[in-house]
N, C-alpha and C positions, 0 to 999 in steps of 0.2 A: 257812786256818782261819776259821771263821763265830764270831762275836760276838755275843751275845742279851743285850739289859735285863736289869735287876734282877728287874722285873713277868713278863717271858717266863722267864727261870730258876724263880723261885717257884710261878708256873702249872704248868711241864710238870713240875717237882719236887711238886709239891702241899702248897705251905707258904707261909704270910704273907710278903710283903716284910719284914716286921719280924723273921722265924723267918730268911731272910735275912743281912740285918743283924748280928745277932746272932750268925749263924756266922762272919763275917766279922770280928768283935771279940773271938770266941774263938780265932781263927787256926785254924779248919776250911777255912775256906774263903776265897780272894782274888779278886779278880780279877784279868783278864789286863791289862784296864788302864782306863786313866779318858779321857775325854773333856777339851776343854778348858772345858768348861760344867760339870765336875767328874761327869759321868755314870757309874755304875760298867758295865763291861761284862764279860762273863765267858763263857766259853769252854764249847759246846756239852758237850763232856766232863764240867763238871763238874754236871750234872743226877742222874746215877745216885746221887754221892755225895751231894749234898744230897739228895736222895730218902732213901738209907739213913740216913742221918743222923737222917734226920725218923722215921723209922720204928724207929729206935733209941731215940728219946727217948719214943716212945708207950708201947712197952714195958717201960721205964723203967731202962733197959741207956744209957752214953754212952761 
């Protein structure tokens, strides 16, 4: 299993690091795990949901 940044999830997702964050404090979204530098990493899979995610909140549906 491959593990991508915070910055590459929100890229290939199409949403701020801070849009992000945010899911991750509303418990949408976790990561797979942390770094000991406290890096979040997260798991190539979860790009679609945060995509729809983000495209649910444009619409104005969550």
């Amino acid at each position: 299993m491959q593990t991508i940044g915070i910055g590459t999830l929100a890229r290939r997702a199409g949403v701020g690091i801070d849009t992000v964050r945010y899911y991750e404090r509303s418990g949408l979204l976790a990561p797979n795990t942390r770094l000991a530098s406290g890096y979040r990493r997260y798991s190539d899979a979860e790009v679609p949901g945060c995509a729809s995610s983000a495209a649910r909140r444009r619409w104005g549906s969550r």
